[in-house]
C-alpha positions as CSV (number, residue, x, y, z in Angstrom):
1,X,6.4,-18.0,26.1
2,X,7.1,-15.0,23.3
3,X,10.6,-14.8,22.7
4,X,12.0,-11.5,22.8
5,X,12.3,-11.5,18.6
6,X,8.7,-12.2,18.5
7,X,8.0,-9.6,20.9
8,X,10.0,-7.2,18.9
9,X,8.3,-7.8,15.8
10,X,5.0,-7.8,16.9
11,X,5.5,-4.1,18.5
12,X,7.1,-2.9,15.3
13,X,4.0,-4.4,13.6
14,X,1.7,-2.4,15.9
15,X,3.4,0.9,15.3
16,X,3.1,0.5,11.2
17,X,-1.0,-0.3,12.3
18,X,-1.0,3.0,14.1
19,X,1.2,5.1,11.9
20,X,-1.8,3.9,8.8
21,X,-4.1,4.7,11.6
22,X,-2.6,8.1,12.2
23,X,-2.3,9.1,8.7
24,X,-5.9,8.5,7.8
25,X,-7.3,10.3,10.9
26,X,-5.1,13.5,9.8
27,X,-5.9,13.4,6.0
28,X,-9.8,13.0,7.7
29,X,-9.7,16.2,10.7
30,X,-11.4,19.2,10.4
31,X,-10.4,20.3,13.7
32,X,-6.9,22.0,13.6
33,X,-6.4,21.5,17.6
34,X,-7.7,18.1,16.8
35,X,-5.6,17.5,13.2
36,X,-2.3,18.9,15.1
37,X,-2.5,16.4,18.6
38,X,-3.0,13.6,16.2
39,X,0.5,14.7,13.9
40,X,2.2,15.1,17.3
41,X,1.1,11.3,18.0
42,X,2.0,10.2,14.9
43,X,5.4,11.8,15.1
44,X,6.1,9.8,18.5
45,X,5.3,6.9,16.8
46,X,7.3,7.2,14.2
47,X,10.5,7.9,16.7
48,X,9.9,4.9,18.3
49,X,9.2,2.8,15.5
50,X,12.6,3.6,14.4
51,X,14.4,2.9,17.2
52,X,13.0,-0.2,18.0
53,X,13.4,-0.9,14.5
54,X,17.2,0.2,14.7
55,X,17.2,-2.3,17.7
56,X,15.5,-5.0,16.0
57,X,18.4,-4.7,13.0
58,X,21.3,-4.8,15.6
59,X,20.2,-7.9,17.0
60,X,19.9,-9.1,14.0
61,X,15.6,-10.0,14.0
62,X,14.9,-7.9,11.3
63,X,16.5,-8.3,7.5
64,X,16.0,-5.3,5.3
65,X,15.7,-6.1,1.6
66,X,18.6,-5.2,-0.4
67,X,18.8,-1.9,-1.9
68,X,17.1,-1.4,-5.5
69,X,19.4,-0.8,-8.1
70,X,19.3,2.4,-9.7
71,X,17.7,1.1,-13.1
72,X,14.6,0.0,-11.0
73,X,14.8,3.2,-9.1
74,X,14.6,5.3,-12.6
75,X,11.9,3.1,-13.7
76,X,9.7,3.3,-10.7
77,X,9.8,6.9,-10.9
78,X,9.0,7.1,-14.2
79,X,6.2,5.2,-14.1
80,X,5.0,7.3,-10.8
81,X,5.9,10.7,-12.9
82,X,4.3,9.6,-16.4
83,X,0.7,9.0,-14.7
C-alpha cells in the first residue's frame, strides 16, 4: 500500500509532467481560443502544484535544496547574460 508521502510525491511529479506538457502545447498553438484554454490549464496546475507542494514541505516529505549563495547567483547570471 502507497503511503501517503509517496502518494504526495508522485502527484507533485505529475503536475511538473503536465506543466512541461502545458508549456510546449502553448509555445506550439496557433489557435488563440485554443493557446488561451491551454494557459488557463496550466495556471490551475501551477496553483495546485504549489499547494500541494506547500503541503508536502509542512509535513516535512519534501526537502528543498539550500539557497545559492549570492556568488553562484552572480555567476549564473553572468554566464546566462554573456551568451
Amino acid at each position: 500500500m502507497l503511503q501517503e508521502k509517496d502518494m504526495v510525491n508522485d502527484y507533485l511529479a505529475g503536475l511538473k509532467s503536465s506543466l512541461t506538457g502545458y508549456a510546449n502545447y502553448i509555445s506550439e498553438s496557433n489557435n488563440p481560443q485554443l493557446r488561451q484554454t491551454l494557459i488557463q490549464l496550466r495556471n490551475q496546475d501551477e496553483n495546485r502544484q504549489r499547494t500541494v507542494y506547500e503541503y508536502a514541505l509542512q509535513k516535512g516529505y519534501y526537502q528543498p535544496a539550500a539557497p545559492a549563495s549570492p556568488e553562484v547567483i552572480q555567476q549564473t547570471k553572468s554566464q546566462l547574460t554573456s551568451s
